[in-house]
C-alpha positions in Angstrom: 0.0 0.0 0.0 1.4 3.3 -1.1 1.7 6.6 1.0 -1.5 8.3 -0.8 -3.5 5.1 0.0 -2.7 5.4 3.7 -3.9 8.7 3.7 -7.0 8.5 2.1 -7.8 5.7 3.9 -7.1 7.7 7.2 -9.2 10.7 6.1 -12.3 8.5 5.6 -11.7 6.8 8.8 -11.2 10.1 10.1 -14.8 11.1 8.9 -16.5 8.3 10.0 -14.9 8.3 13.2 -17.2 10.4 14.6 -20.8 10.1 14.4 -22.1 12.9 17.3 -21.0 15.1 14.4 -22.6 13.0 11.9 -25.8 13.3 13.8 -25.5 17.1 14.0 -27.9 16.8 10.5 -30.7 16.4 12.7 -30.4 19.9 13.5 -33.8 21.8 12.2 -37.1 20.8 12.5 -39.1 17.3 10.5 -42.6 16.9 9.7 -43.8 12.9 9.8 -45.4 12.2 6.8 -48.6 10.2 6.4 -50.7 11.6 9.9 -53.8 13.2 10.0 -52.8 15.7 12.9 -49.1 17.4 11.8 -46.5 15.8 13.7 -42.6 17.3 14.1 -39.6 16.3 15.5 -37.2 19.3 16.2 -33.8 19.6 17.3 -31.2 22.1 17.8 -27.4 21.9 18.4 -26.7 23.3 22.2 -22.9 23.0 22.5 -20.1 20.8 20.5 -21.3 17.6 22.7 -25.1 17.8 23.2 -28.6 18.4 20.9 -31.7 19.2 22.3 -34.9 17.7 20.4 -38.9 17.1 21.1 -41.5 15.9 19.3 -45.1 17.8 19.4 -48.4 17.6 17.4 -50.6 20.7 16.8 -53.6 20.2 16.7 -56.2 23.1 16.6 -53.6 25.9 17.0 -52.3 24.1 20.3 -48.4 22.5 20.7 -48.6 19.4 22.7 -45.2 18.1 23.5 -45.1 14.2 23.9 -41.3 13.7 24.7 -37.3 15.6 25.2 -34.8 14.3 23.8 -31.4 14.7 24.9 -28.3 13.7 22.2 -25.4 13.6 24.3 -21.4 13.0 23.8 -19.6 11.6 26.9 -16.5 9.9 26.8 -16.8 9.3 23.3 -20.0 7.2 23.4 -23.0 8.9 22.2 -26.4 8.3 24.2 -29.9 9.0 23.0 -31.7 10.2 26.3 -35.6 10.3 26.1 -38.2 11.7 28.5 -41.9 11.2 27.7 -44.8 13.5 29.0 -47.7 10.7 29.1 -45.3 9.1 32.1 -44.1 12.2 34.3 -42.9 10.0 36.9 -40.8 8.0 34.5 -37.3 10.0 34.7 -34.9 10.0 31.5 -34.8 6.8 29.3 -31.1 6.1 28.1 -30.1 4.5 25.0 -26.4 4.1 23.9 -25.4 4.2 20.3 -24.5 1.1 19.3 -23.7 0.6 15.3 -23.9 3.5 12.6 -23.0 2.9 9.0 -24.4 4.4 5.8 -26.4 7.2 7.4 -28.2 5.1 9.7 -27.9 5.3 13.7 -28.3 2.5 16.3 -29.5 3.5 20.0 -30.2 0.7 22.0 -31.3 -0.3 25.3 -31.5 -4.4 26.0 -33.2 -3.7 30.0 -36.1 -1.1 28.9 -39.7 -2.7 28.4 -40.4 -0.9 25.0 -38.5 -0.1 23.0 -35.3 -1.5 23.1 -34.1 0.5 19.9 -34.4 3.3 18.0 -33.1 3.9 14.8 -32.3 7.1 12.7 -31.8 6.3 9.0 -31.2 9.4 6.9 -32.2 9.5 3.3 -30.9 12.3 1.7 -30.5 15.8 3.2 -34.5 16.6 3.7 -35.8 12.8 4.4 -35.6 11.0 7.1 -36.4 7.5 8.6 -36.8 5.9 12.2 -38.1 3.3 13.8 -38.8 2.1 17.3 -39.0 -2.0 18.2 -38.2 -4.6 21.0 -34.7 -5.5 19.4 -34.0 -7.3 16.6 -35.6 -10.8 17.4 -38.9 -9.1 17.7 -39.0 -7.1 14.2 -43.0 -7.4 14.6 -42.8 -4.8 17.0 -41.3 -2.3 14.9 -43.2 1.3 15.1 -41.6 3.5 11.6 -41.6 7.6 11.4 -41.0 9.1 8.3 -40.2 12.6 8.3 -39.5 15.5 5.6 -37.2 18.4 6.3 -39.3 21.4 6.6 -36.7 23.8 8.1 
């Protein structure tokens, strides 16, 4: 392997190496596509190692929130941190990223009830995919959220 191949091969590595920044893409605000009531998921960068996000639905003029989302760097692992509003008690849910490849990101988290991973497939710059399900022996469970870039 010549010189030039090492360092082309270390630049792509380099790129891929981190996906936090990867993820940054989220940044803006997704309509799912396909519901009656308009539903968003929104996120915006807060520092170099943390994203805030929510999802809402207006309906009639009103914003109801149904969940926070916290996209956190630590120690170079990257953790998906959900709170949902229908379970106030419930304090934050973690999920750790585990796989990314192509666009697409793994959180999971084997000791929750449901779900046990989410997943954040992008598809181009303004479409996105994810899914929720009980892991992959239980693909029947999956839950999909399609979503189009609308800022």
């Amino acid at each position: 392997m010549n010189l030039h191949s090492i360092l082309l091969l270390t630049f792509f590595f380099k790129l891929d190496a981190d996906p936090f920044d990867q993820l940054k893409q989220l940044e803006g605000c997704w309509q799912r596509t396909g519901t009656s009531v308009p539903e968003f998921e929104e996120w915006k960068i807060r520092d170099s190692f943390s994203m805030v996000g929510r999802m809402y639905k207006v309906k009639e003029g009103d914003t109801m929130v149904s969940e926070e989302i916290l996209l956190i760097k630590k120690q170079q692992q990257v953790f998906y941190q959900a709170k949902t509003f229908n379970q106030p008690e419930q304090e934050r849910v973690s999920f750790r990223l585990t796989g990314y490849q192509n666009g697409s990101y793994v959180f999971e988290n084997p000791k929750h009830d449901y779900p046990r991973r989410i997943v954040y497939s992008f598809k181009g710059l303004d479409s996105l995919h994810a899914w929720i399900d009980a892991g992959d022996s239980k693909a029947s469970t999956r839950v999909d959220f399609h979503f189009k870039r609308v800022k």
